[in-house]
Backbone as CSV, one residue per row, in Angstrom:
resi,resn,N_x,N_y,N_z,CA_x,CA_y,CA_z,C_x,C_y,C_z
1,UNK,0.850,-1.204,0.000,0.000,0.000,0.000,0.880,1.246,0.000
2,UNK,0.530,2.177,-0.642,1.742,3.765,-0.859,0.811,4.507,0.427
3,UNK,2.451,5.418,0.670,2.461,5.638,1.950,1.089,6.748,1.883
4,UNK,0.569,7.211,3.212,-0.328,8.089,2.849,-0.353,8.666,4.176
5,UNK,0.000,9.986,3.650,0.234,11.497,4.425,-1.067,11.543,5.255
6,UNK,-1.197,11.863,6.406,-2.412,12.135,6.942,-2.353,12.523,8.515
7,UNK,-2.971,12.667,9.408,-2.981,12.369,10.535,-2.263,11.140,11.068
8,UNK,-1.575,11.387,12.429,-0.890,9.864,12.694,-1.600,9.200,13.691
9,UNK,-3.165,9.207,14.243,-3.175,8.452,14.977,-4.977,8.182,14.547
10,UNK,-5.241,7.194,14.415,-6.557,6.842,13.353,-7.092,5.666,14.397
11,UNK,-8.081,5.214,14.156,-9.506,4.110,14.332,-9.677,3.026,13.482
12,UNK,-9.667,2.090,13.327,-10.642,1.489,12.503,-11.296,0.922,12.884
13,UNK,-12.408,1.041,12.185,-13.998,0.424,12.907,-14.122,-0.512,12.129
14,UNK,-13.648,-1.089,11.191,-14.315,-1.657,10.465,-14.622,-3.084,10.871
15,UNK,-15.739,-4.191,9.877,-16.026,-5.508,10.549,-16.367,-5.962,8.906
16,UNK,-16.757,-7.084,9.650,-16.989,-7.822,8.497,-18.582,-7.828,7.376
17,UNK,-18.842,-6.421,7.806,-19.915,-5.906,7.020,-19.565,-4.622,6.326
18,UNK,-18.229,-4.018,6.545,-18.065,-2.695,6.185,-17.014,-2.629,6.824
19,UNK,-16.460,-0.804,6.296,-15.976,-0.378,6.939,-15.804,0.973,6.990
20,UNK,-15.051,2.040,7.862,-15.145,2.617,8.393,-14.028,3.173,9.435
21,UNK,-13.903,4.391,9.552,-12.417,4.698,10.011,-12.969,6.100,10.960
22,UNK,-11.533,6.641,11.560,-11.920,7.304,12.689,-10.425,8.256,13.284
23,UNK,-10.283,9.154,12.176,-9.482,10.307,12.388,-8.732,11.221,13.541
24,UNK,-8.261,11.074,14.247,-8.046,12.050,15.451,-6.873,13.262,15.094
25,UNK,-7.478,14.280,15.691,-6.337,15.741,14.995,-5.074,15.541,16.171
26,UNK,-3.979,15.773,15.467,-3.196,15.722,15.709,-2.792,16.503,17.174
27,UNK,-3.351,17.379,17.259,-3.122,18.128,18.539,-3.740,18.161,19.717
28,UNK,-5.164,18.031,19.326,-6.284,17.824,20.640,-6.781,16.460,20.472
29,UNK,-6.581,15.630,19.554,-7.207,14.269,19.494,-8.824,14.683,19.253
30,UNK,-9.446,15.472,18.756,-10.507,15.626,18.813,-10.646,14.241,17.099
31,UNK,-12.107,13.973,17.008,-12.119,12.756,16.136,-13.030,12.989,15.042
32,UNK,-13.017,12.474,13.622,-13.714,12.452,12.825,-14.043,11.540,12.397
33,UNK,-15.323,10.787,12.031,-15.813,9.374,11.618,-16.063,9.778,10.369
34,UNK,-15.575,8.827,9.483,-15.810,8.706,8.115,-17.126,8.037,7.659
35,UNK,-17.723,8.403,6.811,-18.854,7.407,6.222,-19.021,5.816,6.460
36,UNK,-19.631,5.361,6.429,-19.406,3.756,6.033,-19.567,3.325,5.246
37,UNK,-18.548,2.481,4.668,-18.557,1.908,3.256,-19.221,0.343,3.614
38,UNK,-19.826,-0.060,2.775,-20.284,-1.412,2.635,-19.346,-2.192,2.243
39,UNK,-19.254,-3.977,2.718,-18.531,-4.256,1.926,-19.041,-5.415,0.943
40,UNK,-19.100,-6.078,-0.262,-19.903,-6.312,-1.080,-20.092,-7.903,-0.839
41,UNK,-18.488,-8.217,-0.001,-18.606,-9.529,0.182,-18.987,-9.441,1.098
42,UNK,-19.292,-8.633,2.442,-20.028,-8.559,3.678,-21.631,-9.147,3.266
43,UNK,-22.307,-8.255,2.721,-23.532,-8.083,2.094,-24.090,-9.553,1.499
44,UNK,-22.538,-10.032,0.971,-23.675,-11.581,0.251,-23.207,-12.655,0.761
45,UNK,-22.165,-12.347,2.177,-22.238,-13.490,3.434,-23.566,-13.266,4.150
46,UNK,-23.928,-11.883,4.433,-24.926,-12.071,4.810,-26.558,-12.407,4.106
47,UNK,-26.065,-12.183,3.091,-27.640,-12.810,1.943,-27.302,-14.364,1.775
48,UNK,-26.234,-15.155,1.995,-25.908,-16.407,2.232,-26.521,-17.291,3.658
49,UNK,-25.572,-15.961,4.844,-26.704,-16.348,6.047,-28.142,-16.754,6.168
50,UNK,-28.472,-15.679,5.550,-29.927,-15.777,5.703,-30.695,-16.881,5.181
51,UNK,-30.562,-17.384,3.894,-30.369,-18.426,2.722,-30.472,-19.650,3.675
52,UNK,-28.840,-19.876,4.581,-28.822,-21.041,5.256,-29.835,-21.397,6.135
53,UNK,-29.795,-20.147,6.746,-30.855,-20.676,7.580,-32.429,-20.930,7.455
54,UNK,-32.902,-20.605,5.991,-34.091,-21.031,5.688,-33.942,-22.301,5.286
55,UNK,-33.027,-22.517,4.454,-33.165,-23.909,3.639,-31.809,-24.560,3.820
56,UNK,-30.860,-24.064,4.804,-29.895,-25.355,5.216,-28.861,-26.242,3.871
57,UNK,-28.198,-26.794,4.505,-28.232,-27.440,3.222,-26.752,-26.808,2.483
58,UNK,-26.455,-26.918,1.096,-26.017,-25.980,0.790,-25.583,-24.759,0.523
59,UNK,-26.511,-24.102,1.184,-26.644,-22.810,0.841,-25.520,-22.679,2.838
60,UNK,-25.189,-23.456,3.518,-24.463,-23.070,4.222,-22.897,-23.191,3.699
61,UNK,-22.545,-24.303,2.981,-21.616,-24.588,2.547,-21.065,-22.919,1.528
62,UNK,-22.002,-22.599,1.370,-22.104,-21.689,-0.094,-21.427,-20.401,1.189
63,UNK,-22.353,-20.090,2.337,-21.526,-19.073,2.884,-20.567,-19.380,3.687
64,UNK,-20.281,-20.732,3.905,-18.542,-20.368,4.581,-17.754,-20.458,3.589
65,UNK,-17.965,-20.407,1.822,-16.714,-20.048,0.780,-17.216,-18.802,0.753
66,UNK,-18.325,-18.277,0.725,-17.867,-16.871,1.049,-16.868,-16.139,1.856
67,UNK,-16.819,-16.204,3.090,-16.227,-15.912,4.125,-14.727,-16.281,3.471
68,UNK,-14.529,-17.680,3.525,-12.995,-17.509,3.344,-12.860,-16.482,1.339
69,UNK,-13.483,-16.475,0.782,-13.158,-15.391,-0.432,-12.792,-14.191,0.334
70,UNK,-13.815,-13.803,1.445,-13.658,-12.518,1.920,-12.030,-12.711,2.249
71,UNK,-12.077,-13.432,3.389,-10.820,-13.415,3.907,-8.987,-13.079,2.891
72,UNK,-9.599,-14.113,1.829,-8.521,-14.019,1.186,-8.144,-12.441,0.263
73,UNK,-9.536,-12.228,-0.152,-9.215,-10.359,-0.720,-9.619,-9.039,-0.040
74,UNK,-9.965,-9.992,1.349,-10.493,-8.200,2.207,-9.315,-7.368,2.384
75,UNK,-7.973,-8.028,2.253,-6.878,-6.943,2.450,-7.033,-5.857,1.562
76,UNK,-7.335,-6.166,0.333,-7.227,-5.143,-0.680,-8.432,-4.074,-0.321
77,UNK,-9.669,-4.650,-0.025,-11.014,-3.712,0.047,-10.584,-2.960,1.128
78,UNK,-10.187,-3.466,2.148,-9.488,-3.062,3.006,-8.710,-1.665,2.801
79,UNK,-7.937,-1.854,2.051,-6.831,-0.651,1.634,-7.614,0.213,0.594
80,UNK,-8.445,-0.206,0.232,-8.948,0.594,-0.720,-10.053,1.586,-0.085
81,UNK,-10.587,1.333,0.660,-11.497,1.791,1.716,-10.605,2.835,2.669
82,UNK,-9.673,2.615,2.812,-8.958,3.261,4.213,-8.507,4.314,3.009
83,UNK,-8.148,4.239,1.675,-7.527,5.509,0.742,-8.998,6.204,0.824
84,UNK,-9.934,5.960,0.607,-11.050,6.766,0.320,-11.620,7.574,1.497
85,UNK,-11.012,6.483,3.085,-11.355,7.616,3.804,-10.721,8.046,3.922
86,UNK,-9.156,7.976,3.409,-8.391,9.444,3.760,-8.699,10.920,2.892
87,UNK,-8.843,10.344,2.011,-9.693,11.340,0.922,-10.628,12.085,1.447
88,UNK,-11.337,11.564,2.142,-12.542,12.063,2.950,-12.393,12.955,4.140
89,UNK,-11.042,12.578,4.692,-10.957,12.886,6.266,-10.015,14.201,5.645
90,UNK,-9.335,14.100,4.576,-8.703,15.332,3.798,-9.253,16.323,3.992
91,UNK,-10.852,16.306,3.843,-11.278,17.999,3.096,-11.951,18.448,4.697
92,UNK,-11.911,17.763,5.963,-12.205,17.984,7.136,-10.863,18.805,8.071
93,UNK,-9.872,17.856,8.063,-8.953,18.143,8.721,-8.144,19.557,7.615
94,UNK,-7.289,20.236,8.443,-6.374,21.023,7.952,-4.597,20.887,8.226
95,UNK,-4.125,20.990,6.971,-2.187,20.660,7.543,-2.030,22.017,7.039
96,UNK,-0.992,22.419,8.611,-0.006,23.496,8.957,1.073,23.004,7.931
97,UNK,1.397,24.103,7.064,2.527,24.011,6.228,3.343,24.379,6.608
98,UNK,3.994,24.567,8.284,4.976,25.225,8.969,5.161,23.718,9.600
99,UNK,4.723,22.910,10.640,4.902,21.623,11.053,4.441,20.194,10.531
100,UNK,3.739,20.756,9.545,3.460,19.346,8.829,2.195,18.684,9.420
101,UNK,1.603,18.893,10.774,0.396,18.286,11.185,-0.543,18.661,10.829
102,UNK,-1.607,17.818,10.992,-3.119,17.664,10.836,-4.019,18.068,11.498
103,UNK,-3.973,19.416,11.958,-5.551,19.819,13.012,-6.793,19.798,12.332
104,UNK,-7.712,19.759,13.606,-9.241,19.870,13.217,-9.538,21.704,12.750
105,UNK,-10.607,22.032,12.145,-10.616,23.474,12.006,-11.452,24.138,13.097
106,UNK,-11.840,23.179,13.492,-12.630,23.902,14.984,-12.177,24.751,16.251
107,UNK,-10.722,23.740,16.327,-10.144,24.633,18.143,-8.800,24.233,17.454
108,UNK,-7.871,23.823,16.489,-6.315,23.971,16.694,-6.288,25.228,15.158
109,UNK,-6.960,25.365,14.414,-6.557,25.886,13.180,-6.548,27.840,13.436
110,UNK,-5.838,28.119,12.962,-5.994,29.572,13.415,-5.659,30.350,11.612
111,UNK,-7.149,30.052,11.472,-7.729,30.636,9.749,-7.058,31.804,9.486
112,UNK,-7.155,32.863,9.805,-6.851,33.677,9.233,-4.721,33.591,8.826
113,UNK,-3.879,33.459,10.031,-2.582,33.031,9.555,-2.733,31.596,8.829
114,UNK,-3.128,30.915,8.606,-3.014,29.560,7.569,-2.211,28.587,8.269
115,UNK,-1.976,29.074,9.594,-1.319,27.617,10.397,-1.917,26.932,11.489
116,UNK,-1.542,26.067,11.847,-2.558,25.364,13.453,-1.895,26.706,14.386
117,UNK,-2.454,26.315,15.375,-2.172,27.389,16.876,-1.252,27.477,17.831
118,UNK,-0.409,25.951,16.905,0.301,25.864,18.034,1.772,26.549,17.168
119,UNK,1.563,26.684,15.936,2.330,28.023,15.433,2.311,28.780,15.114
120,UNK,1.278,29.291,15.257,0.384,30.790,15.026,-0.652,30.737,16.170
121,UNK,-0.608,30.962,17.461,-1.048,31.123,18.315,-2.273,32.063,18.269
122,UNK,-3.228,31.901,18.547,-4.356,32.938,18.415,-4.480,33.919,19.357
123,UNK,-4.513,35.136,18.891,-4.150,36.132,20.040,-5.291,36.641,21.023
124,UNK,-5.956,36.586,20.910,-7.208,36.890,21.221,-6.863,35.461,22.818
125,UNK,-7.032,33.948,21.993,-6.801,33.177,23.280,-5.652,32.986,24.410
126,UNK,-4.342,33.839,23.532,-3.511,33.927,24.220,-3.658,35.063,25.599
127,UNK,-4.055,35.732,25.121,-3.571,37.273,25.823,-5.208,36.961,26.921
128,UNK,-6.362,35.937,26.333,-7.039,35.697,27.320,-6.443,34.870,28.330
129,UNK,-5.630,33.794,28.293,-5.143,33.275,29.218,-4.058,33.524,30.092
130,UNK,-3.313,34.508,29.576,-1.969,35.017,30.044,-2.580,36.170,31.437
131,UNK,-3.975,37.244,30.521,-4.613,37.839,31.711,-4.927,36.786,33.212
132,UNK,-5.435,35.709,32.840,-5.823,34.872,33.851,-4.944,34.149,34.605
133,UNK,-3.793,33.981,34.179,-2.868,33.438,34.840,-2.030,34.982,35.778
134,UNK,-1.980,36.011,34.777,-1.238,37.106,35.261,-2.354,37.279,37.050
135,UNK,-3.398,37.577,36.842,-4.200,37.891,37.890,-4.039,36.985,39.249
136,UNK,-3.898,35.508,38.309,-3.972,34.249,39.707,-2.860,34.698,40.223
137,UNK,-1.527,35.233,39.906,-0.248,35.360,40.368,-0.450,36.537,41.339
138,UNK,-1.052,37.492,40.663,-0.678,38.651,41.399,-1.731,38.636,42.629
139,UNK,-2.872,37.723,42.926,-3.570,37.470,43.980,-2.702,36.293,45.023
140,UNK,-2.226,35.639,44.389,-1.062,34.554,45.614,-0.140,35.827,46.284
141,UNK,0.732,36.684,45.293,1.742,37.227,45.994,1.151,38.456,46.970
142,UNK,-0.152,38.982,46.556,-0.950,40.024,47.598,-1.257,39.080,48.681
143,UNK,-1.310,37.797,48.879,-2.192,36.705,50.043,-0.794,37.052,51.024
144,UNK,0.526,36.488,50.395,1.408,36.492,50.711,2.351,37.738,51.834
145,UNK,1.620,38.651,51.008,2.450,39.981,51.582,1.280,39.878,52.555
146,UNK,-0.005,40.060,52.601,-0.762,40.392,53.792,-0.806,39.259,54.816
147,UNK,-0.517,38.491,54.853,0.095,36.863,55.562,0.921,37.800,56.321
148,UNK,2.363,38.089,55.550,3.219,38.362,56.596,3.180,39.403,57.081
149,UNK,2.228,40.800,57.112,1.319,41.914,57.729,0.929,41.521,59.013
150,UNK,0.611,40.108,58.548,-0.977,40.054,60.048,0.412,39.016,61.276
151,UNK,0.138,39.797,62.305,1.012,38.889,63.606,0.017,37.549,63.940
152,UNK,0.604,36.327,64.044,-0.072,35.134,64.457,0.599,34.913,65.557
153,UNK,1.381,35.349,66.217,2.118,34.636,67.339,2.268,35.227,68.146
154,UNK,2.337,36.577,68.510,2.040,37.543,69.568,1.893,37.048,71.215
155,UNK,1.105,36.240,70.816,0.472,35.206,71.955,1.614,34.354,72.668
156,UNK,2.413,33.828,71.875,3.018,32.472,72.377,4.028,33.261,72.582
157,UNK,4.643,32.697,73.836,5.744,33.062,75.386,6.868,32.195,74.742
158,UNK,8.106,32.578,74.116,8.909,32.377,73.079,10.133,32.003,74.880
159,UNK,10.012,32.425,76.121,10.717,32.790,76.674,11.516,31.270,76.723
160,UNK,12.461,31.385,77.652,13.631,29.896,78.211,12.615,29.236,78.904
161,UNK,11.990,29.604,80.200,11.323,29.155,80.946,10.046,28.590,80.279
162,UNK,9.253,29.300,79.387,8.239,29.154,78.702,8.591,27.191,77.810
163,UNK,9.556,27.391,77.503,10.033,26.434,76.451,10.117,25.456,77.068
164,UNK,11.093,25.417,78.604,11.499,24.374,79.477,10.547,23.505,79.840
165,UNK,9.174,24.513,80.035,8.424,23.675,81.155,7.123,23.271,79.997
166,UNK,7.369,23.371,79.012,6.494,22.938,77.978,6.546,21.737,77.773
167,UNK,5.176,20.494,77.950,5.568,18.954,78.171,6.137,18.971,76.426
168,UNK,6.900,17.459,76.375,7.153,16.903,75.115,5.548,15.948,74.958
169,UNK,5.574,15.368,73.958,4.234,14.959,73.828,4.429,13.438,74.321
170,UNK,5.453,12.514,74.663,5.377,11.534,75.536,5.161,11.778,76.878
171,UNK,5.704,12.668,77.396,5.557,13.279,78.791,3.749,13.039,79.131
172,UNK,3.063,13.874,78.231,1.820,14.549,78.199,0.723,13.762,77.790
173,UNK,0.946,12.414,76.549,0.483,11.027,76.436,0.734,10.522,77.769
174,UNK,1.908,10.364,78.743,2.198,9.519,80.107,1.182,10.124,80.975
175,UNK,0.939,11.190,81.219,0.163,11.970,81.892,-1.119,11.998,82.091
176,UNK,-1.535,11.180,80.749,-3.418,10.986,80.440,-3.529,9.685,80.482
177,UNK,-5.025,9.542,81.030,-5.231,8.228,80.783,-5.629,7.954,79.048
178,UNK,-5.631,6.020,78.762,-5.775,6.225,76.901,-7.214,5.686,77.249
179,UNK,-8.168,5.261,78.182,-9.650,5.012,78.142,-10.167,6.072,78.317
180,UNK,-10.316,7.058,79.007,-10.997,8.283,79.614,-10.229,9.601,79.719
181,UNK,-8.533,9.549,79.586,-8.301,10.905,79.397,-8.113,11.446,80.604
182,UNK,-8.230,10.995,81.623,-8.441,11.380,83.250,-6.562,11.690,83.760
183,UNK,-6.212,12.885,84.223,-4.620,12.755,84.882,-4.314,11.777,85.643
184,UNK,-3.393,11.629,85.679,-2.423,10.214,86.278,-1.933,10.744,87.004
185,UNK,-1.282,10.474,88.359,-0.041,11.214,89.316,1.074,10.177,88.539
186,UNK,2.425,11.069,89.513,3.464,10.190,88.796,3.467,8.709,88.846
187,UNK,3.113,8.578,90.513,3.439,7.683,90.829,2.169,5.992,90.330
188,UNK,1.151,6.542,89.489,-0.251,5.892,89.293,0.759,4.655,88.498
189,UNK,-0.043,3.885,88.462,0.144,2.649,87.902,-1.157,2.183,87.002
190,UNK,-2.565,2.801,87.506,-3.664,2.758,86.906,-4.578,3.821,86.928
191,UNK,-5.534,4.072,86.044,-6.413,5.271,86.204,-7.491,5.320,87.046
192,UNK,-7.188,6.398,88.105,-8.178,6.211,88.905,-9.271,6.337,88.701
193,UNK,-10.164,6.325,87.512,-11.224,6.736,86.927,-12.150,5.645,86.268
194,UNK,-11.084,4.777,85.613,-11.302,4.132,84.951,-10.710,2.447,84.703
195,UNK,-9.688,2.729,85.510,-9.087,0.902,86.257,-8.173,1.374,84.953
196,UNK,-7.610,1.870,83.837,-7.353,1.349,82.628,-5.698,1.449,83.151
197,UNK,-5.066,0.264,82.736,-3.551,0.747,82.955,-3.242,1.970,82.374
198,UNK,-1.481,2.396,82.967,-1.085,3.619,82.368,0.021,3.260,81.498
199,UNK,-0.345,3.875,80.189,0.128,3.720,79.041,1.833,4.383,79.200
200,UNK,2.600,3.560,78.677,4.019,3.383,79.449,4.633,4.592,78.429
201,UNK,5.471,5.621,78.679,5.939,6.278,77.794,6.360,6.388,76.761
202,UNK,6.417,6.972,75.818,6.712,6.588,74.246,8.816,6.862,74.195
203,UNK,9.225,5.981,73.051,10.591,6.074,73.471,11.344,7.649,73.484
204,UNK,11.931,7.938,74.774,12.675,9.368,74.541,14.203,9.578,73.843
205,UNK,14.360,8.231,73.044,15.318,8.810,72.043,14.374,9.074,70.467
206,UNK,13.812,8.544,70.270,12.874,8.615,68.955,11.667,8.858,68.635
207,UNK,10.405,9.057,69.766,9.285,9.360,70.379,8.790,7.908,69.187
208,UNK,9.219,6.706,69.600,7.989,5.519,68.528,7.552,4.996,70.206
209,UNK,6.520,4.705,69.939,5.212,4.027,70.472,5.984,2.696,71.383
210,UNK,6.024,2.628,72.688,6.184,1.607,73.350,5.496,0.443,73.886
211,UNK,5.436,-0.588,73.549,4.133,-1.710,74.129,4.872,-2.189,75.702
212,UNK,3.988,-2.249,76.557,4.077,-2.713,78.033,5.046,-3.759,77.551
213,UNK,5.842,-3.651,78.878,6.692,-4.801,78.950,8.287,-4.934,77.910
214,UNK,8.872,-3.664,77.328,9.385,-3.775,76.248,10.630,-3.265,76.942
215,UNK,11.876,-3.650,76.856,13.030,-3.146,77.482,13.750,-2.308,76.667
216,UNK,13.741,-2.326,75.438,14.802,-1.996,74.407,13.364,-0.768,73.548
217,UNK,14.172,-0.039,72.537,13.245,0.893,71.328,13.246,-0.434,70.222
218,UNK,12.368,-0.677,69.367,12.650,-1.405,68.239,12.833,-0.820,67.202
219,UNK,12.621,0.618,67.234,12.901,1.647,66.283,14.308,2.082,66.296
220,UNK,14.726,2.469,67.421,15.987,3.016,67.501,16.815,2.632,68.230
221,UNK,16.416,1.181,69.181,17.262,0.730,70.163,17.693,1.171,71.480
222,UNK,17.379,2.059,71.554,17.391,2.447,72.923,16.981,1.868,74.090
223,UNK,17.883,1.704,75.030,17.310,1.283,76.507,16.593,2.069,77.470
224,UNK,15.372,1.682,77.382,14.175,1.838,78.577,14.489,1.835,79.820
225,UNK,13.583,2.640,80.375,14.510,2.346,82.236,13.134,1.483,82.821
């Protein structure tokens, strides 16, 4: 078959009654369906079908040499069909004589320069999107500057002492009960609230999660007292 210029990424629909093809533009993949062609040996396998099954018999024999005829020359109908829809899909699609591709004329072709858009950019959509992006920018970097305007921390006691006596969060997990949440004294062994043992401190070289009874970190190895 000679080579044939077109779009590079296509469909075929076709079956064993026809066929039929299915165009995609090169840039957006948007798609074009070609007509359907009949195919002639489709048509009198199926006027064979029909045949058999009234009167049986020969007339089945008659359509499975159809079928294999098909088989043996559908390559050609085949190719001959796929030239006609390129022919077809020709006067739909448009080629940029700057890159050589195939857009649709709907959303890549930009008519008036004679090229797709993506080398002749349409100005109108450009300068619409560039506004919209320009705006999203200049609303992040205004969020930004008034972010660092507004004080959030004013509040929090930055001092030595402030810092010192601030629990770590194993300390402050040791401190609560894990059924009810109720304080523990140091010395508790269970919650007085709730019977629930007291959940044994988490490791203070690596803060991972300690199960009762564990001498060593399994995370980081550390010895437990």
């Amino acid at each position: 078959m000679a080579l044939i210029q077109f779009v590079q990424n296509y469909q075929d629909l076709s079956t064993d009654k026809g066929f039929q093809f299915k165009f995609h533009c090169d840039k957006c993949g948007n798609g074009y369906m070609t007509r359907f062609q009949a195919s002639a040996l489709g048509v009198a396998e199926s006027a064979l079908h029909v045949a058999g099954n009234l009167f049986g018999g020969i007339f089945n024999v008659a359509s499975n040499s159809a079928y294999e005829v098909q088989r043996a020359i559908g390559g050609k109908a085949h190719d001959a069909a796929l030239e006609d829809a390129v022919r077809e899909g020709k006067e739909h699609f448009h080629q940029c004589t700057r890159c050589g591709k195939w857009v649709c004329p709907d959303v890549c072709w930009n008519a008036p320069a004679g090229l797709c858009e993506a080398c002749a950019p349409n100005f109108e959509e450009t300068m619409a999107a560039e506004h919209a992006q320009a705006k999203a920018e200049a609303a992040r970097m205004q969020l930004q500057q008034k972010a660092m305007q507004t004080d959030y921390v004013s509040h929090v006691d930055m001092g030595a002492k402030a810092v010192a006596a601030a629990p770590g969060p194993a300390t402050a997990a040791a401190d609560r009960c894990e059924g009810c949440g109720a304080a523990l004294a140091e010395s508790a062994h269970f919650c007085p609230q709730c019977g629930a043992p007291r959940r044994r401190p988490d490791c203070p070289g690596c803060g991972a999660a300690i199960q009762p009874g564990t001498k060593f970190c399994a995370q980081c190895g550390a010895k437990l007292a």
